[in-house]
N, C-alpha and C positions, 0 to 999 in steps of 0.2 A: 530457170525462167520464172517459176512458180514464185521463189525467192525475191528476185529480183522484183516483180510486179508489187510483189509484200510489200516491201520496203518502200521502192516510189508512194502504191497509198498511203503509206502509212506516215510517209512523211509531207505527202500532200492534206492529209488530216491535219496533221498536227501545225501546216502551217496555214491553214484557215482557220483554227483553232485560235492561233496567237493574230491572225488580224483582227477577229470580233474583241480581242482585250479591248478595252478602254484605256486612253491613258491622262495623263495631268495633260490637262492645256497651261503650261507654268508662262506666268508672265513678267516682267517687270515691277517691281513699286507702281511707279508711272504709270504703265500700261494699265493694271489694275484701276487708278486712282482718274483715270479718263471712263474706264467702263462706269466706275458708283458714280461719279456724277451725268455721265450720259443716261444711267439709268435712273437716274435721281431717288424718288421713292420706291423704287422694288430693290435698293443697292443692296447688296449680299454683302457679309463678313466679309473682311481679306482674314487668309490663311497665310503666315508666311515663315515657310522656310529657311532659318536663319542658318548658313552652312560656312566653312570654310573647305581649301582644297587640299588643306593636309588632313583633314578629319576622315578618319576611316571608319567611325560610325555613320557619318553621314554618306558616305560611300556605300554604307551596308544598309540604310534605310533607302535609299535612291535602289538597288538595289530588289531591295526584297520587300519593304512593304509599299513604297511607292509603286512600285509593277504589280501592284493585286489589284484587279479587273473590280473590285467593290469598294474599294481606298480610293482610288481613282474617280470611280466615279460619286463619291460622297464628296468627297472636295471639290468635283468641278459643279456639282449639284448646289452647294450649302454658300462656295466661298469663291472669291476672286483668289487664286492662287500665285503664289506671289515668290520664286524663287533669288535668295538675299545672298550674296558671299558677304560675310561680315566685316570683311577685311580688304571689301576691293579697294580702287586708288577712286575712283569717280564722283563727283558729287552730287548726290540726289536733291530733288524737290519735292516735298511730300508733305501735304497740307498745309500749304503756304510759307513752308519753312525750308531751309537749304541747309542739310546736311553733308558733312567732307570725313574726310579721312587726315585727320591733322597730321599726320606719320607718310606723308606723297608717294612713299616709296613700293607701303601696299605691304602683303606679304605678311607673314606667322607674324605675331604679336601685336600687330597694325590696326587694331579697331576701330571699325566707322562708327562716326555719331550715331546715325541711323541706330545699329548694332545695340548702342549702350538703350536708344530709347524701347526699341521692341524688344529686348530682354530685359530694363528694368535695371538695366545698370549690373547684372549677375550675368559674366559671359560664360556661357558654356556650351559648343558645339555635340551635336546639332539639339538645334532648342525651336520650335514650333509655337511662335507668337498669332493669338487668334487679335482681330481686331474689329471692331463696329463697323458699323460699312459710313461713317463720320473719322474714321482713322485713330478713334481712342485705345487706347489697349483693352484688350479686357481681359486676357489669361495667359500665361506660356507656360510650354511643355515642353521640359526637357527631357532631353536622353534619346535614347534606341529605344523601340517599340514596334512589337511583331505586331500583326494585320490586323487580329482576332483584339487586342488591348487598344489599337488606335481606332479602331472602328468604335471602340465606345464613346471614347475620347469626341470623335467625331462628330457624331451625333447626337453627344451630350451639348455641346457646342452650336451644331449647325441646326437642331430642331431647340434651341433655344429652352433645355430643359435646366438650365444651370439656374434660373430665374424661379423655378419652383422647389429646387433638390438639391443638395450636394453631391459630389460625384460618387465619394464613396458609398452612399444608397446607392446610386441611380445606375454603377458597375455590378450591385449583384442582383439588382431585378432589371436588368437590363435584356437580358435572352429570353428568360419566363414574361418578362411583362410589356417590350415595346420590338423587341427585333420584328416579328413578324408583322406588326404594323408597319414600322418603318422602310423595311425592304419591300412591302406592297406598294407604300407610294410611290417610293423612289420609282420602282421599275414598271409601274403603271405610267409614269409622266414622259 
């Protein structure tokens, strides 16, 4: 019995545990692109995730570092978050322009306009396009990247430290020199 009571707490712990996670609130292009202008002057970055549905990196980023409860909430903090499949069939509107998928069919090899403009014309799954809250580019990030490497990433980006530093400074005094500012505002606000 002793056993059995174990177990139920402990797996009642652990599932209050995963409700206080945080998670992406992921939205549309569009969806995004109504919030920066309803918010007009306080618009945040978009953030967006350029993915397709054979990529198993981006399966493993969704995964593991998207589910980190401090990822999570840097991005819904910093940016409009913006989840892209690069390769759907559908045609976007996004800052006055209408992007398609000239290939209708959709599917591996099939890139949307969109796609070529938020990575620059260099496709490579998954790739993490950050963008002005005016819809310009300003940076992408390719690849897989664990919690601890995109958290710098982050906040290099989302505290708008790129404007004074380059990243490779700003990744090795980043723990000694800003972490613990940074996670006091976030979780003071």
């Amino acid at each position: 019995m002793k056993l059995k009571f174990g177990f139920l707490s402990l797996l009642l712990s652990f599932s209050l545990l995963l409700s206080g996670q945080e998670e992406i609130k992921w939205l549309s292009i569009e969806e995004a692109q109504e919030k920066a202008i309803a918010d007009s002057s306080n618009a945040k970055k978009y953030f967006v995730d350029c993915y397709t549905d054979w990529c198993g990196w981006c399966k493993r980023m969704d995964k593991d570092t998207f589910t980190d409860t401090l990822i999570a909430k840097l991005i819904n903090h910093y940016f409009y978050p913006v989840k892209f499949n690069a390769e759907q069939s559908q045609d976007v509107t996004f800052i006055g322009k209408v992007y398609k998928n000239t290939n209708k069919r959709g599917g591996r090899g099939s890139a949307h306009q969109l796609a070529y403009y938020l990575l620059n014309n260099r496709l490579s799954y998954p790739s993490f396009s950050v963008l002005g809250s005016d819809g310009n580019l300003l940076t992408i990030c390719p690849g897989y990247h664990k919690a601890p490497e995109f958290e710098i990433f982050l906040v290099f980006m989302g505290e708008e430290f790129y404007k004074e530093t380059n990243f490779e400074t700003f990744s090795k005094e980043y723990v000694k020199k800003y972490r613990d500012q940074v996670l006091s505002k976030l979780y003071s606000e």
